[in-house]
Each structure stands twice: as C-alpha cells, then as structure tokens.
N, C-alpha and C positions, 0 to 999 in steps of 0.2 A: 427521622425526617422522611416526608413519603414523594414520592415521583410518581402522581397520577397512581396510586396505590401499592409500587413499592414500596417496599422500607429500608434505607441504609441508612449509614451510619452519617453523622456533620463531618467526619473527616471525608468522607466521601462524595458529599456534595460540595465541597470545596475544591477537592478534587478535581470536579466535573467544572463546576464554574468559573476556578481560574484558568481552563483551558479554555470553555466556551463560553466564555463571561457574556451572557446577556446579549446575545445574538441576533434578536429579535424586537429590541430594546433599548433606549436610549442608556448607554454607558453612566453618563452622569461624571466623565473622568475629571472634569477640572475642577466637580465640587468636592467642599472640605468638609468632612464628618468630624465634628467636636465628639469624642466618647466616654463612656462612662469609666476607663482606665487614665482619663487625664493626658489623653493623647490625640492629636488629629491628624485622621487618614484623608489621603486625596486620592478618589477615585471609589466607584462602588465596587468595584470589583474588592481592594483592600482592604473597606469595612467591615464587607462578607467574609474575609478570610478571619481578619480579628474577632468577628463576632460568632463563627463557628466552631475556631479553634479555642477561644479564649472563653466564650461567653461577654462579650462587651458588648455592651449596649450603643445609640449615637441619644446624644443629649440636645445637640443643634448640630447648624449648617449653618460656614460662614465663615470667614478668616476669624472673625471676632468671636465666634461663637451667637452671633447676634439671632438668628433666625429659627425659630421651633416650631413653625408656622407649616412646615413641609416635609419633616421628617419622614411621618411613614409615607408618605410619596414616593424618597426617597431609597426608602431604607428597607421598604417591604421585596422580601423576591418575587420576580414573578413566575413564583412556581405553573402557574396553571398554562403558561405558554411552553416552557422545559419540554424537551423531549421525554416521554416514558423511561428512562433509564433504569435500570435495574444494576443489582450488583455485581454480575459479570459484564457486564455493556461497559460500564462505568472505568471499570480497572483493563478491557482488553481495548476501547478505545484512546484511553489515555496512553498505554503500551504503544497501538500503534503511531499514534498521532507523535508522542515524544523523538520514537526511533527516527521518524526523519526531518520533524522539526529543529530535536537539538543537533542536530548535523550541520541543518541548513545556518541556523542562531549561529555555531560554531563558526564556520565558514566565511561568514559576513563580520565576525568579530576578528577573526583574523585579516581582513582590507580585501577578501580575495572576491572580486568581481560575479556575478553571475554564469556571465559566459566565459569566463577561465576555468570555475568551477561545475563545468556543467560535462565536457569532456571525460569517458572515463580513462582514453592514454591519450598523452601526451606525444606519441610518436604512431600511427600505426606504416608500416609497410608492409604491405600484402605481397609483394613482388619478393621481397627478400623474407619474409617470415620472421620480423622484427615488432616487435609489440612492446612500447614501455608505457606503463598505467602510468595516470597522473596524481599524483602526491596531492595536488591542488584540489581535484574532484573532491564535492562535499558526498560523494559518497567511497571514498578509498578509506579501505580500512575494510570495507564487507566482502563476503567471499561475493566474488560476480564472475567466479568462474566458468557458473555452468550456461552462459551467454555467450553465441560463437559471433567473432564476430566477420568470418567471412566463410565463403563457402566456392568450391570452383566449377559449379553452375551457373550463377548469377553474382559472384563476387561480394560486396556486403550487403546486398538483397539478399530476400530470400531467410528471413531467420528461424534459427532453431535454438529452442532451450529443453537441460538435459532435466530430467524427472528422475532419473534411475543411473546409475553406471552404465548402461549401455543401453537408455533408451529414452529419447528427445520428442517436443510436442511443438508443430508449427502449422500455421493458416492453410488449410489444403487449397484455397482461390490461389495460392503462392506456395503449390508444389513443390517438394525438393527430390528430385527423381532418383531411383536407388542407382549405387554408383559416381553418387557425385564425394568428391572429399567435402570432409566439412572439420572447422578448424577451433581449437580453445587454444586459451591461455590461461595460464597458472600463474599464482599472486605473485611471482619470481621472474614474472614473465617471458617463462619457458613454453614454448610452441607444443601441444599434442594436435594430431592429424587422424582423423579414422574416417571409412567409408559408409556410406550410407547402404547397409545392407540387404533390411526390408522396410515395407511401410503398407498401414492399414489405417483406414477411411474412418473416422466415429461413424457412426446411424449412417453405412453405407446402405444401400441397397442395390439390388442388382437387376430391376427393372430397367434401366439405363439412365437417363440426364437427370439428374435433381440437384436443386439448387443448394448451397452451400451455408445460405443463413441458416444459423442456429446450429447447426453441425461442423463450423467450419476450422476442424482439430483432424491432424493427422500424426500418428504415433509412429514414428521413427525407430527403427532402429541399426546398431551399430555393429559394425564386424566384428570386433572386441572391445571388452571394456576399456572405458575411460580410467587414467594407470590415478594413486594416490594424486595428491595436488589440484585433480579438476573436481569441482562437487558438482552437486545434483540439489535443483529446488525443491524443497517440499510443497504441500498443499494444503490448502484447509480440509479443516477432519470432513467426512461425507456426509454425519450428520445432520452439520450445519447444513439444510435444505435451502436457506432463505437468508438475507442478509440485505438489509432494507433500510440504514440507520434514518435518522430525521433529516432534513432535508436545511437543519441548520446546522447539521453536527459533521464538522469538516473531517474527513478522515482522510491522508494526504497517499500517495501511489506513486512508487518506485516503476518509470516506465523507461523504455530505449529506446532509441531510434535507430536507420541504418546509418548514421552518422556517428553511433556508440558515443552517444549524447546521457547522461543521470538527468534529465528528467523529474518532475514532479505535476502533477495531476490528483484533484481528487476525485476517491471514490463515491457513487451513485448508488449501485444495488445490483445484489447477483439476484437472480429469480427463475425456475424452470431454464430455460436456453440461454436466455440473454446476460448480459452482463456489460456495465457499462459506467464512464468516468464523466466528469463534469470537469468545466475550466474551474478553477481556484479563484477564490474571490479577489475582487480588483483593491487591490490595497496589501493586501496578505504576502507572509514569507514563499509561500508556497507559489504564487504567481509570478515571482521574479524567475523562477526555474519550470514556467510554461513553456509548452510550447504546441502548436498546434498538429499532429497529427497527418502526414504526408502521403502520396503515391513513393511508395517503395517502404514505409515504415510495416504493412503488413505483416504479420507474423513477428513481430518484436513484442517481446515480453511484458508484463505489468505485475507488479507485487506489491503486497505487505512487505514491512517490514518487520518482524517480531522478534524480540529476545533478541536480537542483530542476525537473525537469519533471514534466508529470501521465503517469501510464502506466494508463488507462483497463482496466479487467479485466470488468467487466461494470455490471450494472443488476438494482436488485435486484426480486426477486418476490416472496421472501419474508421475514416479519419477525423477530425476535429479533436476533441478532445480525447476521442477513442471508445469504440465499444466491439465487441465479438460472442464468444461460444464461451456457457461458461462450462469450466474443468469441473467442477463437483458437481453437475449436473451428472454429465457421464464415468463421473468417477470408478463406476462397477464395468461400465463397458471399458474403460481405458486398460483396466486391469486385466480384463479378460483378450483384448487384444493384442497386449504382452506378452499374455500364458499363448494364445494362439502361434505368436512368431518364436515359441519353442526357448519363452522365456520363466524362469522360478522370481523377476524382479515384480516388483508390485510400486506403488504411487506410496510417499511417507506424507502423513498427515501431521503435522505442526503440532503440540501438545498446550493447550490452550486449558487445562486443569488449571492452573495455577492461579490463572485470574478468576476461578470462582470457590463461593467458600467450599468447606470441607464437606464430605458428603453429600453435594448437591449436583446436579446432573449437569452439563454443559446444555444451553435451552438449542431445541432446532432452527427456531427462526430468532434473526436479531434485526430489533429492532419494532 
C-alpha cells in the first residue's frame, strides 16, 4: 500500500489509521459495514482494520444490509488527504503517541480524575526535604527523576533538568546563578542536593546584550555527580535536523510545571532554533491533561516519551501552549560546552533504530 509514494506494509497502515483514524474526515462511526466474512462492523475505522488484516470486503451498509448504493463512498480510504508517512514515521509515531496515551487510557479506566492524576507527589515540603510521588499520577511508574523540583534561589521557579550526571539545561531568560542548591528526588523519594557549580550561554556572544529568543539554553553544571537513583534525560539523535509531522497527526508531550504538575500537550515541530507545542485537540484524551503554560513555568521541561524513557526536546520560554530553543539544534555546541566546563560527559541520544527496517538509515527530516 503507498502513502503519497511510500510503500508499507496493510499491517502498517492500519496501524497508522487506528491511531489517526480519518482525521480529516468524516468517521462514518455509527455506520454498519455488511462484509464479505458474514460479519457487520460498526464504524470505518473497524472495516479498515478487517479489511487490512483479513482481506474482507463490505458488501452493503445498513443494519439490514439493505443499502449498496454508497459503499465505495464509504468504504474507499482517503489516501490522497493521509499524511506522507513512511515506514519509520509510521512505527516511531505510534511508539510515541501509545507511551502516553496508554497511560492516560489507563488512568481514566482506573476512576482516577484528571486533576488527581496530574500531580507528580502527592506531598511536596520544600521546608523539611519531604517529597512523596504520587501512586495516582498517570505518569508514576517513569523515571522523572532527572526533574528538580526546587531549587534555593527562586524555590520551585526557576527549573532545571539533568542531561548528564552532573550536567543540567534550563531557560537562560530564567537564570539559575552558580552557587544556588538545586534539589532531586529518587523514585524512593529519597532527597539528593548538589550546587550549581558552573554555567555557560548556547550561541553566547561577547559583544554585550543580545536577546535570548532562539538561544535561550543554559548548560548547568554540578559540583559532583548526581549519586545512582537520580537519571539523566536523553535526547533526540542530532541527525534528526528537522521534525515537522502533519498537522493532523497528533503526537502527545510529556511537560511540567512549577507546580510539578504531568501535563500533556501536543507536539508542533522542531526546525533550525525554534521548537514549539500546540493545545490538543478539544475532545481528545490528551486535552483533559491540558494546561495552559504560565509566568513562572519557564524553564520546565517537555519530552517524548519513548520505549518508557524521557527524551528531553527543549525548555520552555514561552507560554500558552509552550514553545523555546530547540536542544538538537545546538546539540554539538551543548557538548562542546560541557568539554569546555572540564567535563568527558557528552548529551545520550535515544536509539530510534528500531522503529526502522533493517539496513536502512534513520531519515534526517520527519515528516
């Protein structure tokens, strides 16, 4: 089957379309496909799956089977609207999308509320260095360690997330000045504390004031490493240049607040500096765990989620839904800033092989 001149496999465009069923497109959900298995499905979405998986045909439409009049109306796809998907798009957007989808599905099937489950503890006291996660959170269970959630400059403003054992990336508009403590928790939620020991500018220059859009990452780092128990985010590989999906193809974002709020947001498009999320559409799982982007949310993290790891994409600058600097833009400077502050740690890129076939290259741009 082709997508706009790919070619995969019917397993794979079913794939794609029970996730993004006709998006573009009247659903068709309450009608009944009479098929050629002696079976009737309700809904186009469930024909497409039988008739991908199975080979079935529809014969009419109709509780009775009465109606032949409209089938291929029906029944035809409309390929020619389908995003270009190809077959690494195909398998690493359904990865992403599931990882927080079925959490959220999860969640909701358990009776647990939006705003119960949106907290990631259930107790924080900053005063006493008391942190218990919350069980509830639809996203407890993922490591979220490398998310501090306070710091003793600006208390839970001001965030940083770790990249490396002992070296963090937050909003330079929302500075965190060497010297300040800055604080994790471990899934046990046991307290680590360490100091901010150096920090350096992305695309600083040293003519004096320049503004901060499109550059606005500041590389962190720590007096010693961060001990077993607290991780560090990975990133997307540096290849990937470009990340552009279609503009119906929802892909959901793991963000924070300083309220250490799990969040969801979908992603827009990383490209040269910029990078940036959209509200989730109105009706959708994902829009129950909106929320809108605040003064003091600056520098709080946004990810993938993939294989149940974090995949760190930027920090945000700005609010509504959120958008900032993106991280594999300056992925060779971040590294080299690192080696600069008298570090051997480097940025881990997330292994994204897997979702393409064997022998074939991970593409630079997607989408």
């Amino acid at each position: 089957m082709a997508f706009h001149g790919y070619i995969v496999s019917c397993a794979d465009y079913c794939t794609y379309f029970n996730k993004y069923c006709n998006t573009t497109h009247p659903r068709y959900d309450n009608v009944l496909f009479c098929a050629s298995d002696g079976k009737k499905y309700t809904g186009q979405c469930n024909f497409f799956t039988a008739a991908c998986l199975h080979n079935v045909t529809v014969l009419s439409i109709g509780s009775n089977c009465e109606n032949n009049n409209t089938v291929q109306h029906h029944t035809r796809p409309p390929l020619t609207k389908l995003p270009p998907l190809n077959y690494f798009e195909i398998n690493l957007y359904h990865s992403i999308a599931r990882s927080i989808d079925d959490r959220l599905e999860l969640s909701k099937a358990r009776g647990i509320t939006s705003e119960k489950a949106k907290p990631i503890y259930s107790k924080q006291d900053h005063t006493n260095k008391i942190y218990i996660r919350n069980s509830d959170c639809w996203a407890y269970g993922l490591d979220l360690t490398p998310i501090s959630p306070w710091n003793s400059n600006h208390g839970v403003r001001k965030a940083g997330t770790l990249v490396t054992r002992r070296h963090l990336l937050w909003a330079r508009h929302y500075n965190i000045p060497v010297g300040t403590t800055i604080r994790f928790v471990a899934l046990n939620n046991t307290v680590v504390e360490r100091k901010i020991a150096a920090i350096k500018f992305v695309n600083h220059s040293s003519k004096g004031h320049e503004s901060f859009w499109g550059r606005d990452i500041v590389v962190g780092m720590l007096d010693r490493d961060v001990p077993d128990g607290i991780s560090f985010s990975k990133v997307m590989p540096k290849d990937i240049t470009e990340f552009r999906p279609n503009s119906n193809t929802r892909l959901p974002v793991l963000s924070t607040d300083f309220e250490e709020k799990a969040l969801v947001t979908d992603f827009s498009y990383y490209r040269n500096t910029g990078i940036g999320l959209r509200i989730p559409a109105t009706g959708s799982i994902e829009n129950e765990y909106y929320e809108s982007k605040i003064v003091g949310d600056s520098g709080n993290p946004s990810f993938f989620i993939i294989n149940d790891e974090l995949v760190l994409l930027f920090v945000f600058t700005s609010g509504g839904a959120g958008g900032g600097t993106s991280i594999n833009h300056y992925y060779d400077e971040i590294n080299r800033l690192m080696k600069e502050e008298g570090s051997q740690y480097q940025l881990t890129p997330i292994d994204l092989n897997k979702f393409e076939r064997q022998g074939h290259q991970i593409p630079h741009i997607i989408g």
